[in-house]
N, C-alpha and C positions, 0 to 999 in steps of 0.2 A: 504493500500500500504506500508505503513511505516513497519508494520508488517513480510513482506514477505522481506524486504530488508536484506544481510548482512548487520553484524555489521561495514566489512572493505567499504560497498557501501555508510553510513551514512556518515563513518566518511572521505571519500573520497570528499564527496558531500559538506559536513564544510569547509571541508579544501580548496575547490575550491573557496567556496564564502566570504571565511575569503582573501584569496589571493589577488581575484579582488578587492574586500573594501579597503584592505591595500592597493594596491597599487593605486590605483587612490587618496587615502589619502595620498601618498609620493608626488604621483603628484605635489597634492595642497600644501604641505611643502615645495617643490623644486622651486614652482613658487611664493610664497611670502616670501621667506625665511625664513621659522619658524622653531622653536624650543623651546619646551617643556619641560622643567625639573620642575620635581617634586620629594620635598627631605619634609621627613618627621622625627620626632624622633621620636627614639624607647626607648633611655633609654637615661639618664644623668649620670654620674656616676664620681664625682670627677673632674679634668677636659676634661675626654675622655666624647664624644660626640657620640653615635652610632645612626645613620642616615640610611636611606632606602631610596635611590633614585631610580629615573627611567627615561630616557631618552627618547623625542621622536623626532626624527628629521628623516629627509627624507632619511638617511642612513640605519636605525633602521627598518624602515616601509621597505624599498623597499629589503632590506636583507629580515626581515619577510616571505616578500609574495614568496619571491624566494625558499624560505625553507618549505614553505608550499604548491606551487603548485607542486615541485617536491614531497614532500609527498605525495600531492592527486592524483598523476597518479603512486605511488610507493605501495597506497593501494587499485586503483586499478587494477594493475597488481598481485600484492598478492590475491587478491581473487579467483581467475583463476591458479596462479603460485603452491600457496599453500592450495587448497582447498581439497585436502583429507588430509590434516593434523587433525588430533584430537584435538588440543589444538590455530585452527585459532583463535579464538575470544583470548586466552592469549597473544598471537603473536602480535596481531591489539591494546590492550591494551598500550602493551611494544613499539611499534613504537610510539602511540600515546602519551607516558611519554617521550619519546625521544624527542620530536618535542616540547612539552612542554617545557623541560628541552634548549634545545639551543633558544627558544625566550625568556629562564631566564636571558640567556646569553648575548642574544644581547640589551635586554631595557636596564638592569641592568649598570650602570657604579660605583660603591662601589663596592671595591676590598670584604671585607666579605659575602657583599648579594650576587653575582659574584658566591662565592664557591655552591649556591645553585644551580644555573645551572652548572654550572663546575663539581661538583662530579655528579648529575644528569646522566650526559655525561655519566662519566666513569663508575658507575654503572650498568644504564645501558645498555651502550657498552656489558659491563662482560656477564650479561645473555642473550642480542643475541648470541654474541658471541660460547656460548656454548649452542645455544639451541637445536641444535642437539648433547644427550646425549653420547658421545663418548670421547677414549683417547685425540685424534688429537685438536678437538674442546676444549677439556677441557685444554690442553697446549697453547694453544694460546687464550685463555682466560685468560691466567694468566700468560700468555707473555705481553697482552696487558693493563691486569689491573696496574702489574707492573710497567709499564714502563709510566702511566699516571700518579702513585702515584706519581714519580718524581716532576711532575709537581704543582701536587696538594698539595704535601710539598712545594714547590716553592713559589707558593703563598699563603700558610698558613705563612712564611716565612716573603712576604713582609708585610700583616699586622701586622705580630708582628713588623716590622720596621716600619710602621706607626700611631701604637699604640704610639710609641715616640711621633709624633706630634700631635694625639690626634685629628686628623681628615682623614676620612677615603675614603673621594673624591676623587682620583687621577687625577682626568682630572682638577682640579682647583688647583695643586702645584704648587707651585716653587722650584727652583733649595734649596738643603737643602746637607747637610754635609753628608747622608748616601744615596744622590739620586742615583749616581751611584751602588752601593747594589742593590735598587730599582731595578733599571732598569736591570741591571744582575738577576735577579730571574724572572720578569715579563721575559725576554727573551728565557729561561732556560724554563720557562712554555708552552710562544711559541712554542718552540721549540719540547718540549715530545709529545704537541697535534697535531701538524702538522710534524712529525715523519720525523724530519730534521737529518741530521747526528750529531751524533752515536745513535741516537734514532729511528730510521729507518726500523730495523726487524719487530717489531711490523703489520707495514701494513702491509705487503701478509700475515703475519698468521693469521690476522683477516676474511682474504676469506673465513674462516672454517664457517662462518653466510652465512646462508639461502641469495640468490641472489638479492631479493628484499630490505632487511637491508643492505647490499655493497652497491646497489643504494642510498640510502638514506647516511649511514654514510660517504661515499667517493666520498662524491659530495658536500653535502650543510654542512654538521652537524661537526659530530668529529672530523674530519682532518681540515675543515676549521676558528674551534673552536680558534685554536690558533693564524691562520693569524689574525683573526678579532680583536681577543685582542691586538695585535698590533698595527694593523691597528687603533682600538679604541684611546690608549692611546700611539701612536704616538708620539706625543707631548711634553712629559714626555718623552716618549726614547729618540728621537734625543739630546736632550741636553746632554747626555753621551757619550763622543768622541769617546769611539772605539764601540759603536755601531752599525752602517752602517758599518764600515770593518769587526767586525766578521761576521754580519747577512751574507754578502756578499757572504765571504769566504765561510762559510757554505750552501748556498742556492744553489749556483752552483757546489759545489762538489754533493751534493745532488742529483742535476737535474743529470750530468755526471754520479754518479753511476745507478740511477736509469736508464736511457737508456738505459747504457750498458745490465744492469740486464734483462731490459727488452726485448733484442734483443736477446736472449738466453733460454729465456722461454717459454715455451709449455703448459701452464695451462692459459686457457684462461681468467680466473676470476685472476689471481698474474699477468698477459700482462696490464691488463687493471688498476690493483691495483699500477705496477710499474708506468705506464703512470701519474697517478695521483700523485702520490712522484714525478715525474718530474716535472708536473706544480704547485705544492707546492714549489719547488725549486725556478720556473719562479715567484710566485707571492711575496717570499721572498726575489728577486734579486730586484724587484720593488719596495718594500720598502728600502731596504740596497738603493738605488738610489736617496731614498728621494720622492717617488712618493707614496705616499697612497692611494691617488684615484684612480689611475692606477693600482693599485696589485685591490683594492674592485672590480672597473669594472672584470678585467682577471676572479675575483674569482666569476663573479656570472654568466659571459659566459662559464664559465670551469664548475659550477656547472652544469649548462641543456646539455650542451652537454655528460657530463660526466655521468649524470646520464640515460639519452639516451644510450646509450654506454652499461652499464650495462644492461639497460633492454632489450636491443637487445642480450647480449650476454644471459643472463636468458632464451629466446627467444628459444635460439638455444641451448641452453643446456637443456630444458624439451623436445625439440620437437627430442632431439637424444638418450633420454634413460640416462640422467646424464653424457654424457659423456663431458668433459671436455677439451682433448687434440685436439689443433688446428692438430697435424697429421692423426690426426684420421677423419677431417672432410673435406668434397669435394663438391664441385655443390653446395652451399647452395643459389648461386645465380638465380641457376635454382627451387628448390627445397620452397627454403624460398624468395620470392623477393621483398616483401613490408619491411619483417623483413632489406636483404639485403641491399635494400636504404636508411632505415633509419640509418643500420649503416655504410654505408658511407659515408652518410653527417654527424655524429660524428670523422668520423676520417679525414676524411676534414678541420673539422673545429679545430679538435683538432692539425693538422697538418699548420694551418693558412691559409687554401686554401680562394680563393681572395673573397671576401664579404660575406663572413660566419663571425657568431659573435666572432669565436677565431683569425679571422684575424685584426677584428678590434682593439682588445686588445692585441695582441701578437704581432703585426707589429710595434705597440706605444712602445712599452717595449722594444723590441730591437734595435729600433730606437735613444729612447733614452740611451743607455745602450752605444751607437758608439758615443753618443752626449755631456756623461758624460765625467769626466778626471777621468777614471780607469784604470790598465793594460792593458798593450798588452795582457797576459796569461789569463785576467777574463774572455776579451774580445773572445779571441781563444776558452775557455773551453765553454762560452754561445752558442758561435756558434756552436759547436762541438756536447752541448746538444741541440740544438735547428737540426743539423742535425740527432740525434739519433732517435730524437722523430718522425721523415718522414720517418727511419729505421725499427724501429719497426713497428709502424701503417702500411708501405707497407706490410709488411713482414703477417703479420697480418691479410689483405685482400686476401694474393694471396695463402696461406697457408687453409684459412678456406672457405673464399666466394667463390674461384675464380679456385681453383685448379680441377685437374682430378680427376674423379671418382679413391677413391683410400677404399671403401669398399664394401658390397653388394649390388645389384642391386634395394632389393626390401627397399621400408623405409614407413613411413608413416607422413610425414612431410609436413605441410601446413599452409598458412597465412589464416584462418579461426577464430581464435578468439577473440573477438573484442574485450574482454578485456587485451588482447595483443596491440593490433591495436591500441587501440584510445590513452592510455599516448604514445607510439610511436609517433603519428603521429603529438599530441601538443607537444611534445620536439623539433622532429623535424623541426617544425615553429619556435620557441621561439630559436633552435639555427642558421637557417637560419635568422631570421629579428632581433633577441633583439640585436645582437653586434650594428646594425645603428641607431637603435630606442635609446640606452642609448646615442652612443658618439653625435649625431645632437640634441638631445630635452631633455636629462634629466639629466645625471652626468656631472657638471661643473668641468673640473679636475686641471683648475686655472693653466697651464702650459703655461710659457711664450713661444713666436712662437721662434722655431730654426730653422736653415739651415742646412741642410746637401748637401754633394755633389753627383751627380746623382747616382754617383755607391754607394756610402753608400747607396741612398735609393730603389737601385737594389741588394741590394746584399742579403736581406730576401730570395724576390721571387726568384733568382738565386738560392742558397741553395734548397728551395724546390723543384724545378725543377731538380736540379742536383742529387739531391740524391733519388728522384722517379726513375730516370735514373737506377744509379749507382746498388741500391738496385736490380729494375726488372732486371740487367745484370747477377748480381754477385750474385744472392740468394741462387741458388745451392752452388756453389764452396766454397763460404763463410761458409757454415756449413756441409761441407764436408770435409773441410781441416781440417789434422792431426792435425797440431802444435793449429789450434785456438781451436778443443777439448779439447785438452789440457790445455788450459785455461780458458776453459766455468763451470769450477769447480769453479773459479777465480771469475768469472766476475756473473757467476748467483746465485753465494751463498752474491751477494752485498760487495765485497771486502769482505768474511768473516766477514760480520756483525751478520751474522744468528748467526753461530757456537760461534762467541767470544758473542755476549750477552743473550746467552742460556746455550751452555754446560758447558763453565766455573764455572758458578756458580750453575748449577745441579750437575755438577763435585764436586766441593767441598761439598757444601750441604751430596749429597750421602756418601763421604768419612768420612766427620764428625759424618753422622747420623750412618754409620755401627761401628767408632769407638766406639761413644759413647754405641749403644747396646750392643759390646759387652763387654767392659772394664767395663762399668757402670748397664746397666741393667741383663745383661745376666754374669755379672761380678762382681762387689763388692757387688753389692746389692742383688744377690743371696746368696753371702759369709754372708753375715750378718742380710741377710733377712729370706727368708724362706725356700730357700734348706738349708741354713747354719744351719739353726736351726731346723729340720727335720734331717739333718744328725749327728749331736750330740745331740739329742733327742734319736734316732735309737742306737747312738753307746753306750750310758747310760744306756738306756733299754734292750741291750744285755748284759752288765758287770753286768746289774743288776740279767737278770736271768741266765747267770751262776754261779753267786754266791747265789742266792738263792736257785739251782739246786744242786749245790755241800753242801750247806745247809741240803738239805732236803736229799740227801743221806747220808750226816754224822749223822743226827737224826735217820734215818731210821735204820742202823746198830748197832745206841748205844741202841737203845730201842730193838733191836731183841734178842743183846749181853746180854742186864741187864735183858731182860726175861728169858734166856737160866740159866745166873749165883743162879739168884732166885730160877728156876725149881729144878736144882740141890744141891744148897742149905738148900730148904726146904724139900724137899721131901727125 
């Protein structure tokens, strides 16, 4: 039996039973409170100390299994998604070094041992990325390896600043003279790998990966690499005073542009990618609030639903011929209808519809966010993103699932494969039950009781009512109107994030590389290279033979001449 299995059915079948293990082991961590560390040396060396830790606590383990059973319904759905590929079992490898590489991430608490899961990530990100061999893929490959080096200078960075202290622990400092540094780069890393502003282009040009890796990276793994490191060393941040206001500041511009972006775009894998830059924003706003438990919960509700999401949209993009553009698609609720409900209980829940698991987490967080002493304006713009997000996702249903037939009659699309079907349809449990199952029995989020007053704690589910409304009124008119085309340039290039951290610097790149071929290669270095010296090689060798030319005609006549003089001489 074993024999006749794929490779992505084995390692699907691991990943399922590594999942439930770990997590009934977070269980037992969460219920007698344990915790696990294990630190070992590796070297001595003067008085630096290099140490290898590992963490195990019930954060650790139940992240783990969250990461692993959306892998094991992401391979397999792969099996089926991508099975006339030639290079499946390369592919099944390369997810499976992924998944590796972020539970490097999560035991790990040593910022150097850290970088082994952390480049892991971004490496290989790069070759998904571009594993389909083309221009497009290969640019955003190295849009996005770029823009991770950031980070991963960031924190090559703080251990040279912790190299000073000669210990390489971060979760056991104290406050020290260069902490703030610290915590400025740990931020700065944050922040590249959860593609916060101005670091933000990067995700939708990663959609150029096969649709089973999007599920995986933009759910559990690379985007939420960075929250977690936060999240992790917490602790250590907050004691740097302007850290909660910039995280702030930045998260909710973030979530705001990202809406926008996303209420304006037509490519249904960059709809769903912008979505997830928004609640990267929401889970960043949750920390800047001082709530870390509440950003881990949001992010491991927002992983299953999110990655649901994806696989419904993969779903529906194999079963249309590649195609892509939500205009293009119609009826899929008649056509596709198990695919249909499961993705709209992801956008339900991604939308915080009432006792879905993004309601539980997303309701807390804006809850508290009216309960904090922040601005009036943080306060406006969260709500603002927090209405974009019911914007787009409607826009989303009524556009793809939900609209008239708007191409041919005949199609051949059907909920028939059950390796489609079945991660479907456990996401779609896990994001209907896991938001009550974490906040009633397992994540203690240690938050003292507040009050709000009734309409504060009406005023979510108002929003989402209101702009279901607003949206199904105004869907036409609104992307029909002149003046807002006119700024849909604006608003779905990301405020110009695309254009300013790409062609700028291909801009110049190119302009320096053509100076220099031809001033320098095509220029001094010919002069003095080898045309230079070919060409007065050439012009030496022609002075040379016409002067040996005019030589040999002066010889030739003085010996004709002194033959002639002789003849007549002797004779």
């Amino acid at each position: 039996m074993y024999s006749i299995l794929k490779l992505s059915s084995v390692s699907s079948i691991l990943l399922f039973f590594y999942s439930g293990f770990v997590f009934i082991m977070s269980f037992w961590f969460m219920m007698n409170n344990k915790c696990f560390f294990v630190e070992w040396v590796i070297l001595n060396l003067s008085s630096c100390s290099m140490k290898m830790s590992v963490v195990i606590d019930d954060v650790s383990l139940s992240f783990s299994s969250v990461v692993c059973l959306i892998s094991g319904c992401v391979m397999i759905f792969s099996s089926s998604y991508m099975s006339h590929d030639v290079f499946l079992n390369r592919f099944i490898w390369l997810v499976m070094l992924f998944v590796l590489s972020m539970n490097m991430l999560i035991f790990i608490p040593s910022l150097p041992a850290l970088l082994l899961g952390w480049d892991g990530l971004g490496i290989v990100s790069f070759i998904l990325v571009i594993y389909y061999q083309n221009n497009k893929s290969l640019g955003a490959g190295m849009l996005t390896v770029l823009v991770n080096r950031i980070g991963d200078v960031m924190i090559l960075v703080s251990v040279s600043i912790l190299v000073i202290l000669g210990y390489w622990n971060i979760m056991m400092l104290e406050e020290f003279v260069l902490s703030s540094y610290l915590s400025l780069c740990i931020l700065i890393a944050g922040m590249t790998k959860s593609a916060q502003m101005p670091f933000s282009s990067w995700l939708p040009a990663a959609m150029a990966a096969p649709t089973p890796v999007s599920a995986l990276v933009h759910s559990s793994t690379l985007v939420t690499a960075g929250v977690f490191l936060l999240i992790r060393f917490f602790p250590v941040l907050e004691k740097w005073g302007l850290f909660k206001s910039l995280l702030l500041m930045v998260s909710v511009c973030t979530m705001l542009m990202a809406g926008v972006g996303a209420s304006y775009e037509n490519d249904l894998k960059k709809i769903i990618a912008l979505s997830t830059l928004s609640q990267l924003g929401v889970m960043m706003m949750s920390l800047a609030l001082g709530l870390p438990m509440l950003a881990l919960f949001h992010l491991y509700t927002h992983a299953l639903f999110k990655a649901l999401l994806f696989l419904c949209a993969g779903a529906i993009i194999h079963s249309g011929e590649g195609n892509q553009d939500i205009r293009l698609m119609n009826m899929m609720y008649y056509q596709l209808p198990l695919t249909s409900s499961c993705m709209n209980i992801a956008n339900m829940s991604l939308c915080g519809g009432l006792f879905l698991s993004g309601f539980y987490s997303k309701d807390l967080i804006l809850e508290l966010s009216l309960f904090n002493s922040i601005s009036l304006l943080m306060i406006v713009m969260i709500f603002l993103g927090t209405a974009l997000t019911i914007v787009y996702s409607v826009r989303l249903s009524f556009m793809s699932l939900w609209s008239v037939n708007k191409g041919i009659g005949f199609h051949s699309k059907g909920d028939f494969n059950v390796y489609f079907n079945f991660p479907m349809v456990v996401l779609s449990l896990t994001a209907i039950m896991l938001g009550a199952v974490l906040q009633y029995s397992f994540l203690s989020f240690e938050l003292n009781s507040f009050l709000l007053p009734i309409w504060q704690k009406s005023i979510v589910l108002i929003i989402v009512l209101m702009m279901v409304v607003v949206t199904m009124v105004l869907l036409k008119k609104f992307y029909c109107n002149k003046f807002v085309s006119k700024l849909s340039s604006f608003l779905s290039l990301m405020w110009f994030l695309v254009p300013l951290s790409t062609y700028p610097f291909v801009k110049f790149s190119m302009i320096t590389g053509t100076y220099v071929l031809k001033s320098i290669d095509q220029g001094w270095v010919e002069i003095l290279g080898g045309q230079g010296s070919f060409s007065v090689v050439m012009t030496l060798s022609k002075a040379g033979q016409m002067i040996q030319l005019k030589m040999f005609n002066f010889l030739v006549v003085f010996m004709i001449s002194l033959m002639i003089v002789v003849y007549f001489v002797f004779m």
